[in-house]
C-alpha positions in Angstrom: 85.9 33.0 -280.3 87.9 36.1 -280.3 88.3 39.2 -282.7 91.6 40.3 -283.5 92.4 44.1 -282.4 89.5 44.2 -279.9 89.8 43.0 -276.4 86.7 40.3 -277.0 87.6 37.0 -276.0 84.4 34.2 -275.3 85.1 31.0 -274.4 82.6 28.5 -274.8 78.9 29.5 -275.1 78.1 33.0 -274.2 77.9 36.5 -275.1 79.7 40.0 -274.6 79.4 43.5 -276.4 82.2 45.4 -277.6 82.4 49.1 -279.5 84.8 48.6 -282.1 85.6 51.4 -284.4 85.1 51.0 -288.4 87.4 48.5 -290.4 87.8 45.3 -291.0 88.3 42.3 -288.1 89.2 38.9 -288.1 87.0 36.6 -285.6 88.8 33.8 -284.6 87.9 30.4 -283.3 89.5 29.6 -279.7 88.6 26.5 -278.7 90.2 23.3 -280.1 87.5 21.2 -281.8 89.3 19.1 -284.6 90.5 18.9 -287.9 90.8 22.5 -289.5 90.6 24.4 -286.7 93.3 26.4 -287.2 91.5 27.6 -290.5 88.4 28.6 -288.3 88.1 31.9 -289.3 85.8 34.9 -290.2 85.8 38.8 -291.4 84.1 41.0 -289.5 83.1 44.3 -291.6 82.5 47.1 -289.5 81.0 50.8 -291.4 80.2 54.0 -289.9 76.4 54.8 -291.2 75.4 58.6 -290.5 72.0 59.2 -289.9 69.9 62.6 -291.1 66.5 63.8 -290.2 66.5 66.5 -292.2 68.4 66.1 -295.9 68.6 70.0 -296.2 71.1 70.0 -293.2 
């Protein structure tokens, strides 16, 4: 699998970490398995959450 716009790129099983910054990412499929592979796709949503310990700040 790969994402578009992110230097990620697994081949076969395994596993890898990546900082991406927020938007939206297609994930990709990127080993040939068949019929409809071509269409083996996914959208990866990614949002910036902030965080406050205090809500007065």
């Amino acid at each position: 699998m790969a994402i578009e716009g992110a230097d990620l790129k697994i081949d076969g099983d395994g596993e890898a970490t990546v900082t991406l910054e927020a938007g939206e990412y297609i994930i990709y499929c990127t080993i040939p398995c068949g019929g409809g592979h071509e269409e083996m796709t996914a959208k990866l949503i990614c949002r910036v959450k902030h965080f406050l310990k205090d809500k007065n700040v």
